[in-house]
C-alpha atoms as an extended CHARMM CRD file, in Angstrom:
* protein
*
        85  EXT
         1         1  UNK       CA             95.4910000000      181.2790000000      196.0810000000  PROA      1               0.0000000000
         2         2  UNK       CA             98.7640000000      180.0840000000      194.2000000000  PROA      2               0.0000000000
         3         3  UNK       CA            102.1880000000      181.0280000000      195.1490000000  PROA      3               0.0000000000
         4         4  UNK       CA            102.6550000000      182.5460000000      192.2480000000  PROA      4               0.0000000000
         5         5  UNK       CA            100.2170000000      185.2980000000      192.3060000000  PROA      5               0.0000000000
         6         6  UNK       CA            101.0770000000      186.6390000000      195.4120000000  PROA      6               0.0000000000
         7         7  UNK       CA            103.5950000000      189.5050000000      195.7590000000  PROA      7               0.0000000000
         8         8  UNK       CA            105.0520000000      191.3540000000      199.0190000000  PROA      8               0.0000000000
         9         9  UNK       CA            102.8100000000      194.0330000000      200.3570000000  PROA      9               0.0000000000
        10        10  UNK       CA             99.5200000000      192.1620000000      199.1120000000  PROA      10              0.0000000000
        11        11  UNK       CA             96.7830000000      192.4120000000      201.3790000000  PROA      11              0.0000000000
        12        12  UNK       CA             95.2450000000      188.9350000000      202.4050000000  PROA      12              0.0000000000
        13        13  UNK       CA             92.4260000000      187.0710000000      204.5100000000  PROA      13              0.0000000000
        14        14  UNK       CA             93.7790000000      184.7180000000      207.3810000000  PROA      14              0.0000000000
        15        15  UNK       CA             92.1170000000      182.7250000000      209.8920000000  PROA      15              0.0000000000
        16        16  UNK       CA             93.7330000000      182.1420000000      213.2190000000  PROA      16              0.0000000000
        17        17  UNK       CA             91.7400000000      180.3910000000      215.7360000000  PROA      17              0.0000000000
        18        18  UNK       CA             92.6960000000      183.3390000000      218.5570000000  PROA      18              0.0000000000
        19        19  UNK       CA             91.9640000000      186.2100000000      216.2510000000  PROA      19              0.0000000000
        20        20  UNK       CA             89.5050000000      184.6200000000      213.4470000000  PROA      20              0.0000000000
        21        21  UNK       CA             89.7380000000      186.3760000000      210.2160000000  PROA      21              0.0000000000
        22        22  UNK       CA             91.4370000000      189.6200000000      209.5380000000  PROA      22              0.0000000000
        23        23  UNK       CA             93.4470000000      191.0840000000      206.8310000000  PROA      23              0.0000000000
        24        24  UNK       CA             97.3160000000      191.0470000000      207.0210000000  PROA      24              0.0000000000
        25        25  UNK       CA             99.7590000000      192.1870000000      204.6510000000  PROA      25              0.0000000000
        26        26  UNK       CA            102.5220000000      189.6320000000      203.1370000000  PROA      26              0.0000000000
        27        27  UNK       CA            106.0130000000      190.5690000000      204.1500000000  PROA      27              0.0000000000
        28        28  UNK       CA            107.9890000000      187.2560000000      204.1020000000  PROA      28              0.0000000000
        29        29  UNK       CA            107.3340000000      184.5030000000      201.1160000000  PROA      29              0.0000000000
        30        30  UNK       CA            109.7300000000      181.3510000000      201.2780000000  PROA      30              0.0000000000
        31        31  UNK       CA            109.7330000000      178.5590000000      198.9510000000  PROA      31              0.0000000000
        32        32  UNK       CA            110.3510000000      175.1910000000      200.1600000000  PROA      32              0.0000000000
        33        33  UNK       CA            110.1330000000      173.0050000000      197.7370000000  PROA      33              0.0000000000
        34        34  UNK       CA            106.4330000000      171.3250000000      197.5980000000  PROA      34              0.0000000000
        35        35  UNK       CA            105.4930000000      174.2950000000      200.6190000000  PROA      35              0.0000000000
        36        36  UNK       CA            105.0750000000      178.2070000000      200.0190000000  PROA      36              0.0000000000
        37        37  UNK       CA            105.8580000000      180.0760000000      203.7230000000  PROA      37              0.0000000000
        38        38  UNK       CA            104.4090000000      183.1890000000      204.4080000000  PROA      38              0.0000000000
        39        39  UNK       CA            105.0980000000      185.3540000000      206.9450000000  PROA      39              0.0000000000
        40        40  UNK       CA            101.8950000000      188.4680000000      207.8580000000  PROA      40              0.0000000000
        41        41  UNK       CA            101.5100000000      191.2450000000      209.5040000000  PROA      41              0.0000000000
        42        42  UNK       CA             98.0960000000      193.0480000000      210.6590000000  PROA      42              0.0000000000
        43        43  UNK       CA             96.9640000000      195.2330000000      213.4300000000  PROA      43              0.0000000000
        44        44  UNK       CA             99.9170000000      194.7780000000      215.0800000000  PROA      44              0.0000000000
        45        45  UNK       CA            100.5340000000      191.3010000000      214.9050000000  PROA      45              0.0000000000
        46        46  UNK       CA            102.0000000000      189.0270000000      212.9290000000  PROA      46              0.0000000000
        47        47  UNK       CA            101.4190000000      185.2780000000      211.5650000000  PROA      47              0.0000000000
        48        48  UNK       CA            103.2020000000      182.7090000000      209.2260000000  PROA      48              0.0000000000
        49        49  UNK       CA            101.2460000000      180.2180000000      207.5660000000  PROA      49              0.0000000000
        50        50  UNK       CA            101.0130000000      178.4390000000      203.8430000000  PROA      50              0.0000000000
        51        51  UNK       CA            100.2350000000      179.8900000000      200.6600000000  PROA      51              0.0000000000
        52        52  UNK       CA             97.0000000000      176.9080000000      201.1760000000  PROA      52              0.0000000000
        53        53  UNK       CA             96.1370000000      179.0090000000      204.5550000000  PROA      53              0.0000000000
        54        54  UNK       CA             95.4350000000      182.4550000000      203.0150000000  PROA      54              0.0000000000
        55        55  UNK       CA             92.7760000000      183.8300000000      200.3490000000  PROA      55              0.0000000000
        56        56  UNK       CA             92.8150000000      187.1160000000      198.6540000000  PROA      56              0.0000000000
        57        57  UNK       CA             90.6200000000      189.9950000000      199.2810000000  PROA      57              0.0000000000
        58        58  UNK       CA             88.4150000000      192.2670000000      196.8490000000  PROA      58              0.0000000000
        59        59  UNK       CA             89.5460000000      195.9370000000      197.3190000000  PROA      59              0.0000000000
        60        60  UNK       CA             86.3400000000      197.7870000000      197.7920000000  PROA      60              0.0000000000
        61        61  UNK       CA             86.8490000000      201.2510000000      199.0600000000  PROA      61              0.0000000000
        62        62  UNK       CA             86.2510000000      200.0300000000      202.4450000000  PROA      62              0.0000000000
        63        63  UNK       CA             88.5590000000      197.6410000000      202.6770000000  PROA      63              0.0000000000
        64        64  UNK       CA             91.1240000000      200.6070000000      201.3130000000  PROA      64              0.0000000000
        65        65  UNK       CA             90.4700000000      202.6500000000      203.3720000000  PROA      65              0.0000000000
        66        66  UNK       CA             90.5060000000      200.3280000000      206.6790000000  PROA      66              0.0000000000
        67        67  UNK       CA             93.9290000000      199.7550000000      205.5160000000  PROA      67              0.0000000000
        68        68  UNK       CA             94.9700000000      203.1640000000      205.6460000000  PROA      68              0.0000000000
        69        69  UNK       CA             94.8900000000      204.6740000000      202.0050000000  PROA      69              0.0000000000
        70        70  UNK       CA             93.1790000000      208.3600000000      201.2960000000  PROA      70              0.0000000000
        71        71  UNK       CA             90.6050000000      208.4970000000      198.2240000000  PROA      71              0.0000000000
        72        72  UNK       CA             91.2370000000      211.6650000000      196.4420000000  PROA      72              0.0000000000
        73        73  UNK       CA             88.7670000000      212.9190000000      193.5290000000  PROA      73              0.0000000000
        74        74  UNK       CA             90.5640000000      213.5950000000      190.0020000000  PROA      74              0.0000000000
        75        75  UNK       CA             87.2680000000      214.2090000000      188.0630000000  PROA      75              0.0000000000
        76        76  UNK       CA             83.7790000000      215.4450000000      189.9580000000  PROA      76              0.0000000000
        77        77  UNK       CA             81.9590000000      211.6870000000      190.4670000000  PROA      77              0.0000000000
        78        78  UNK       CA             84.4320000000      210.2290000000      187.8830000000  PROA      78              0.0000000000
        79        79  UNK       CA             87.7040000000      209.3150000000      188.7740000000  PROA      79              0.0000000000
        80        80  UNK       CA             89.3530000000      208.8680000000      192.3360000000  PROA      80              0.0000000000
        81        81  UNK       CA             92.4050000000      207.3760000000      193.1300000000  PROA      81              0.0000000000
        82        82  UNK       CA             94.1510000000      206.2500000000      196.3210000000  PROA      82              0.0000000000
        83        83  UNK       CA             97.0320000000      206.6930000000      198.0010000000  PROA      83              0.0000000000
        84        84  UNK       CA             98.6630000000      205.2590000000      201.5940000000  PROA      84              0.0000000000
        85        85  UNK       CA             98.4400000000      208.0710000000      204.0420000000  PROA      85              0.0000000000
């Protein structure tokens, strides 16, 4: 993932070796020169790492709704959208 395409409030993938993997949310970027610090939060904990030590995450309805959001149906088996609860 580059330092560039990530924004505050993304979701991401980080492995710690206590936890594993889990998805955390990006509340902190810094930019150090040659180093990108981020700074996560997830299920209550939280984590800084690099840019290098993260990867991005497909959002499949599971994965929004695991993270809180609603799915509400605009148009019968068309169209949903989602919203944080």
């Amino acid at each position: 993932m580059k330092a560039n395409e990530l924004r505050i409030g993304n979701y991401v993938k980080f492995y710690d070796p206590i936890n594993g993997t889990n998805i955390y949310m990006v509340y902190y970027i810094a930019d150090y020169g040659n180093i990108n610090s981020v700074s996560l939060e997830g299920k209550g904990q939280l984590a800084s790492c690099t840019v290098k030590d993260i990867e991005p995450i497909e959002l499949t309805e599971e994965v929004l709704v695991k993270m809180g959001f609603v799915k509400i149906e605009l148009v019968k088996d068309e169209q949903y959208e989602y919203y944080k609860k």
